[in-house]
C-alpha positions in Angstrom: -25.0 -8.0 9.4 -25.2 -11.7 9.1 -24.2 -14.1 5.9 -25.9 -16.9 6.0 -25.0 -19.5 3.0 -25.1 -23.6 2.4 -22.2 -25.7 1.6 -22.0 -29.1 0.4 -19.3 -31.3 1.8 -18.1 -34.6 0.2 -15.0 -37.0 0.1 -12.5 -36.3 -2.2 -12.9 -38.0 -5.4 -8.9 -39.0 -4.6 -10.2 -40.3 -1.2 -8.6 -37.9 1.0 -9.9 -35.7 2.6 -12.9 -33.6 1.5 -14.1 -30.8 -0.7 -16.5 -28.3 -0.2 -18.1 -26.5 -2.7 -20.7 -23.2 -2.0 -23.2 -22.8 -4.7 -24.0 -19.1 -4.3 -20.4 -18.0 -4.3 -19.4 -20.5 -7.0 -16.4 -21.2 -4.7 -14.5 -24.8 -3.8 -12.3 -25.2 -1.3 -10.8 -28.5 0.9 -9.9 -29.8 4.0 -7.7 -32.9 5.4 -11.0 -33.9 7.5 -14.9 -33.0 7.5 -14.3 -30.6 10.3 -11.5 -28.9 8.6 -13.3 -28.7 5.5 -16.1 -27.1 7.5 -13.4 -24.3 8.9 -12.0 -24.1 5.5 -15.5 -23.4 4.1 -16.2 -20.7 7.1 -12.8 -19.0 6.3 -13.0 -19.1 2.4 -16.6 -17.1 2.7 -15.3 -14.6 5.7 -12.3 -14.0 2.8 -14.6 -13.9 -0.1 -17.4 -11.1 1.9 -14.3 -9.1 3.1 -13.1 -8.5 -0.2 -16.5 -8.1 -1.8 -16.9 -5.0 1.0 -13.8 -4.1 0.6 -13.9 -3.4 -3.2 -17.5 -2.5 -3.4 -19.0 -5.5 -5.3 -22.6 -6.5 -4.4 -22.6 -9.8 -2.1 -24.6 -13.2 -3.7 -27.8 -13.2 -2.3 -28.1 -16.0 -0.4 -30.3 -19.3 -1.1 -31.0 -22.3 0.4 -32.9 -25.8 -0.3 -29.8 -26.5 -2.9 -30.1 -30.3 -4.3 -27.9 -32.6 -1.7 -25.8 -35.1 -4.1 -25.4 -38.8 -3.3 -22.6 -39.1 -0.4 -22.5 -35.4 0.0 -23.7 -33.2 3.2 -25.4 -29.9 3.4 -24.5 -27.6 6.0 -25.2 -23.6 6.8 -22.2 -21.3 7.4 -22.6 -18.1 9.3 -20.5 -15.5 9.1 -20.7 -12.1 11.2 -20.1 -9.1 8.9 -19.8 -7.6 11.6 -16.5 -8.8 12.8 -15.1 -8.5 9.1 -12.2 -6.2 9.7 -10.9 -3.8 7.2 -7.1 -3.3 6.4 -5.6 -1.4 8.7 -4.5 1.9 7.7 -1.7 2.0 9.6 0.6 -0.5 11.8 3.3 0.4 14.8 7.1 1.0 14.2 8.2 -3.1 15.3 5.7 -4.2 12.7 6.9 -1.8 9.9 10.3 -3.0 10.5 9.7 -6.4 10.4 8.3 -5.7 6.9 11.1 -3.8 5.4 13.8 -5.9 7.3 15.3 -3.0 9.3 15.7 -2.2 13.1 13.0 -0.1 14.7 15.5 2.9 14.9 15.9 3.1 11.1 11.9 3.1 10.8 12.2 6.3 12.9 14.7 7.9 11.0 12.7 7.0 8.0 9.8 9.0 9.6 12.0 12.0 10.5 13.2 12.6 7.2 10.0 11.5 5.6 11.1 8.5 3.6 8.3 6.9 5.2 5.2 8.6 6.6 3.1 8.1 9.9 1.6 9.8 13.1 1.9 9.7 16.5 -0.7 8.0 18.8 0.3 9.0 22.5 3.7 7.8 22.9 4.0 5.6 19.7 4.6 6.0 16.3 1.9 4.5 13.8 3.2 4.0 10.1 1.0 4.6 7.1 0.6 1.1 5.5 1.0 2.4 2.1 4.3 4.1 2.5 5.3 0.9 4.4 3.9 -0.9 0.9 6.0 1.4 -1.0 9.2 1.0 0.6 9.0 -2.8 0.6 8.2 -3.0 -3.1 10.3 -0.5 -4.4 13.5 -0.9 -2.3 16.7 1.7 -2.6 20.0 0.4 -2.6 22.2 0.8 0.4 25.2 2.8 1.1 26.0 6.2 1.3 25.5 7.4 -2.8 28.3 8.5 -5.2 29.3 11.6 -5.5 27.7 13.3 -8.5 31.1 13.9 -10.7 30.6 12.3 -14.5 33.5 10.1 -16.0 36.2 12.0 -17.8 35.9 14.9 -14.9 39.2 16.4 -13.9 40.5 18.7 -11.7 43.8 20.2 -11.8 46.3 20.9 -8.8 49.2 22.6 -9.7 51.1 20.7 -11.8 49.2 17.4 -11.7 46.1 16.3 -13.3 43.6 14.5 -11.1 40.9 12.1 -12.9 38.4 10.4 -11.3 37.3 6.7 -13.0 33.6 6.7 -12.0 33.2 3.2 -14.4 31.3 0.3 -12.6 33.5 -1.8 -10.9 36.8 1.0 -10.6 38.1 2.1 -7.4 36.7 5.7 -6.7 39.7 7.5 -5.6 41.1 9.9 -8.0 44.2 8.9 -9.8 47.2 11.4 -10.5 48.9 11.9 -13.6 52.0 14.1 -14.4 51.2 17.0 -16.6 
């Protein structure tokens, strides 16, 4: 499907550059030169549609004839709804890893142990966006984890008394005492 809309582009009230402004949409947006502001305007309504689509929300019906202001210009956008793409559902193993900062092998260990979760397409590996999402905003921290003994835990070898200090900042290793 095709949007069709008008924009009205005018200098900057600061005298640089240009704003453009599109009635139906109740949207501004600015560019360094008319033809950027033109691009900006075509780019703010593919954005605008996209997300309207996306989320379901009804798209301004679109009308023309608006009232041209001294010093401004009307122009007509179009924009092809069909070309609008949706987020991708899922993205290959280099991308994911570029995301969450780690090598490609580490997304595929991720996979096999099911930290992160994905499919195979042929020969590659796709990677569910959302688990990627996950990962990146709820990161773990590195390093192999503690062992699960509490503070005050002791073990006893023969005649000496082992206790581990498992307080922040204190060496791990357990300290021997005479009995």
């Amino acid at each position: 499907m095709m949007y069709v809309y008008e924009a009205l582009i005018y200098p900057a009230e600061s005298g640089a550059g240009y704003e453009a402004y599109v009635p139906d949409w109740d949207a501004f947006t600015v560019g360094d030169d008319f033809k950027d502001a033109v691009y900006m305007v075509h780019d703010l309504l593919e954005l605008t549609i996209a997300a309207a689509l996306d989320e379901g929300t009804p798209v301004p019906e679109a009308t023309f004839d608006h009232e041209v202001p001294q010093g401004a210009r009307l122009i007509g956008v179009v924009v092809d709804g069909d070309k609008l793409e949706p987020e991708p559902e899922c993205m290959d193993v280099a991308h994911a890893s570029e995301i969450l900062g780690v090598t490609v092998g580490r997304v595929h260990a991720m996979l096999r142990s099911g930290i992160l979760t994905g499919h195979k397409e042929g020969n590659l590996w796709m990677v569910d966006v959302e688990s990627v999402r996950d990962r990146a905003n709820n990161p773990r921290p590195g390093g192999r984890p503690r062992r699960g003994k509490m503070q005050g835990d002791t073990t006893t070898l023969g005649n000496v008394s082992m206790q581990r200090d498992t307080t922040e900042g204190a060496s791990s290793a357990p300290k021997a005492r005479e009995a």
